[in-house]
C-alpha positions, -999 to +999 in steps of 0.1 A: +380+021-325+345+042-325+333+009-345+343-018-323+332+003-295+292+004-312+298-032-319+300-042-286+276-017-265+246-019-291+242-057-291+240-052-250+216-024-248+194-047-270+200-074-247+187-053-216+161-037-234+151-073-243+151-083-208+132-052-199+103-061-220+105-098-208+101-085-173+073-060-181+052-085-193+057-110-165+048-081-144+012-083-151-014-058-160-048-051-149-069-063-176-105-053-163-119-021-180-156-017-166-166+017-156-169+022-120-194+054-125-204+067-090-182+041-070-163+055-042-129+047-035-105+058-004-067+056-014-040+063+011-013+082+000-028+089-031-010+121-040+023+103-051+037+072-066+015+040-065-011+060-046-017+089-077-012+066-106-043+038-095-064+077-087-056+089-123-068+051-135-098+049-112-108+089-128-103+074-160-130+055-151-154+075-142-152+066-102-152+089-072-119+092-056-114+103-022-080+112-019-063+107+016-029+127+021-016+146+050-002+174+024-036+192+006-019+215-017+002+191-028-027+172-035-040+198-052-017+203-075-023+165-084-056+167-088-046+196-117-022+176-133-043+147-139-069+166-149-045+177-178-053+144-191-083+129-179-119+151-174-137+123-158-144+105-126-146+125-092-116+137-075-119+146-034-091+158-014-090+150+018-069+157+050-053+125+064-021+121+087-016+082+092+012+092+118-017+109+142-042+085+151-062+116+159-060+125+122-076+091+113-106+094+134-113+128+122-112+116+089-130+084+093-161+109+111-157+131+079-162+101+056-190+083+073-208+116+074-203+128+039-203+089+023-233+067+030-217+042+008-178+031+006-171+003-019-131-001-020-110+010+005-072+012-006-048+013+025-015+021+003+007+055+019+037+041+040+069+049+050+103+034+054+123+060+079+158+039+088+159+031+124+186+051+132+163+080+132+141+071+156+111+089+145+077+082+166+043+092+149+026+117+177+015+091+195+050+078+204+047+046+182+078+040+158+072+051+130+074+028+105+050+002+126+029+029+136+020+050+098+016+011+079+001-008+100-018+007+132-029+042+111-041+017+085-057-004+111-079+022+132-087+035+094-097+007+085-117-005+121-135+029+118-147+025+084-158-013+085-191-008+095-196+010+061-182-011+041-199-043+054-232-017+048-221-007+008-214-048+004-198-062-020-168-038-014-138-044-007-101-038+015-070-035-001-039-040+014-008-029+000+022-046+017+056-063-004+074-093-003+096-078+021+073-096+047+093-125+043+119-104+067+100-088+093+092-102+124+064-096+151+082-097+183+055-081+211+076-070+238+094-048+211+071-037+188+086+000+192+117-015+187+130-006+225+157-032+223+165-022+191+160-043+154+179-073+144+197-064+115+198-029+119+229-025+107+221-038+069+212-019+044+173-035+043+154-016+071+139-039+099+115-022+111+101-015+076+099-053+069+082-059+107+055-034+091+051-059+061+044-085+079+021-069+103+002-060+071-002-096+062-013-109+099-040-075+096-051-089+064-052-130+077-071-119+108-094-089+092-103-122+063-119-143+093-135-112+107-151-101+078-162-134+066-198-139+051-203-099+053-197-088+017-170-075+025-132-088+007-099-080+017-066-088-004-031-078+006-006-077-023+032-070-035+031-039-057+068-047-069+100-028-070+089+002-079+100+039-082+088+060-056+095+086-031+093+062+002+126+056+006+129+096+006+142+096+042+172+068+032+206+080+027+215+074-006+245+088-021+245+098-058+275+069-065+247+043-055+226+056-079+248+050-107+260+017-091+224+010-090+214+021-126+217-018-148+196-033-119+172-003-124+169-010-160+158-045-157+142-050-123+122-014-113+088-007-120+073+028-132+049+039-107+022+032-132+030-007-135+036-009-098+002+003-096-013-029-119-019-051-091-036-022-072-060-015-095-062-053-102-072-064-069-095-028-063-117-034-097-110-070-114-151-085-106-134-122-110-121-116-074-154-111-057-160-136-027-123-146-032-114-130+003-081-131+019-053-136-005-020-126-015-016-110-044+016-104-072+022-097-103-022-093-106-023-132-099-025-153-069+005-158-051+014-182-024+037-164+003+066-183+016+059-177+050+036-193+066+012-170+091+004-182+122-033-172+127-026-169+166-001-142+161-029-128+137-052-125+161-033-113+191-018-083+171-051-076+159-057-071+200-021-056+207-029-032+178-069-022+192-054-015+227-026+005+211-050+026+191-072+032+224-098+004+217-107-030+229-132-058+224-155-042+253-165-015+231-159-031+192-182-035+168-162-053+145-157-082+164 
């Protein structure tokens, strides 16, 4: 009986394993090795998941980090356990709160005093709080829209000027394929009269945020063009992480969810490939404005309407208290 059981479960864990390994490799990997000695480098989020796993490869290489988190001692406490492993590179803690747009522009002053140079900026913390909550960030924006897209806009509108300065640098964008869901509807960007499709298990206004990521990076591309200055959004995967922290997931959907697990999630290291791809890989310079999966080009489905682009890019100054008046990035 033992026998027959062995006989059938061994061939099929080799069979998933194999699959594994077939979908690891189609994942990608960031092949580019050069040392990035005295580089600077903003990440977002950076003291979990995606966000610490491209710091501890970017301190492998010898660059200086500049690690943006709304939790220091947590940070902290990152910063010690990837020095357990790597000595190198320059690791900075700093305070950021993407959900206070405050926060940001106290940050942003701190960096442009203390950096005269900024080469890669790496917008990658979000969130995904389900709707139901209805969580604002403390300016009364939802929060979904508000932490991944406008706290990563003003971030990145303060710090521009810089970065066109320290040229050729570079914006990276870290959205998903979840795009493909989201809408940008502008009378109901705080979701007032509620999300379609709420009631499924995919959160709306997470998606709406992906998307608003990919207009930010269509409209920042014309923008920025012939200053230096590249920006690439991009798909980290399906990856492991704490962002859907604030779902509720019982532990019977964990184990339902297990086989798909095995086959389809990414580490937090791989998910970080395309990151680190897109933030260091020199073949990409000039190459502004596209999509990234899998580190390799990839042609979205959707097709962005460079209209909406633009007027969210004005929606979004006006929401985070600017306008074209008084822009310098225009």
């Amino acid at each position: 009986m033992l026998s027959n059981f062995v006989y059938i479960l061994l061939p099929l864990f080799l069979a998933v394993g194999l699959l594994r390994k077939i979908r690891e490799y189609q994942w990608g990997h960031c092949k580019t090795k050069s040392m990035l000695n005295g580089k600077v480098f903003i990440v977002t989020g950076a003291n979990s998941g995606i966000g610490k796993e491209t710091v501890r490869e970017l301190a492998r290489r010898k660059a200086r980090v500049v690690m943006a988190c709304r939790d220091l001692d947590k940070t902290k406490q990152v910063i010690e356990d990837i020095r357990r492993e790597i000595s190198s590179g320059e690791l900075i803690p700093m305070l950021l709160d993407l959900a206070s747009l405050e926060s940001v522009k106290r940050f942003a002053t701190e960096v442009l005093k203390d950096f005269p140079k900024i080469n890669v900026l790496i917008n990658n913390a979000g969130v995904s709080v389900p709707v139901s909550e209805r969580r604002k960030t403390e300016d009364g924006y939802e929060i979904n829209f508000g932490v991944n897209h406008l706290g990563h806009f003003l971030l990145t509108y303060l710090l521009l000027p810089r970065l066109k300065e320290s040229s050729p640098s570079r914006i990276v964008i870290v959205s998903s394929m979840l795009h493909e869901r989201g809408v940008i509807d502008f009378d109901n960007l705080n979701g007032e009269k509620g999300f379609v499709g709420a009631k499924r298990r995919m959160n709306p206004a997470y998606c709406n945020s992906k998307l608003a990521n990919m207009l930010f990076n269509v409209e920042l591309n014309k923008r920025i063009e012939n200053t230096g200055v590249d920006c690439y959004a991009l798909c980290p995967g399906f990856v492991y992480t704490n962002l859907f922290r604030y779902s509720n997931v019982k532990w019977y959907h964990y184990i339902l969810f297990s086989p798909i697990a095995l086959i389809f999630m990414r580490t937090p290291s791989q998910g970080a490939q395309t990151t680190l791809h897109c933030a260091t890989a020199e073949e990409l310079e000039g190459k502004s404005g596209y999509f990234f999966r899998n580190c390799d080009f990839y042609e979205p489905k959707v097709k962005f309407d460079p209209d909406v682009a633009t007027k969210l890019w004005k929606v979004s100054e006006e929401m985070v208290g600017f306008d074209d008046d008084n822009s310098e990035n225009q």
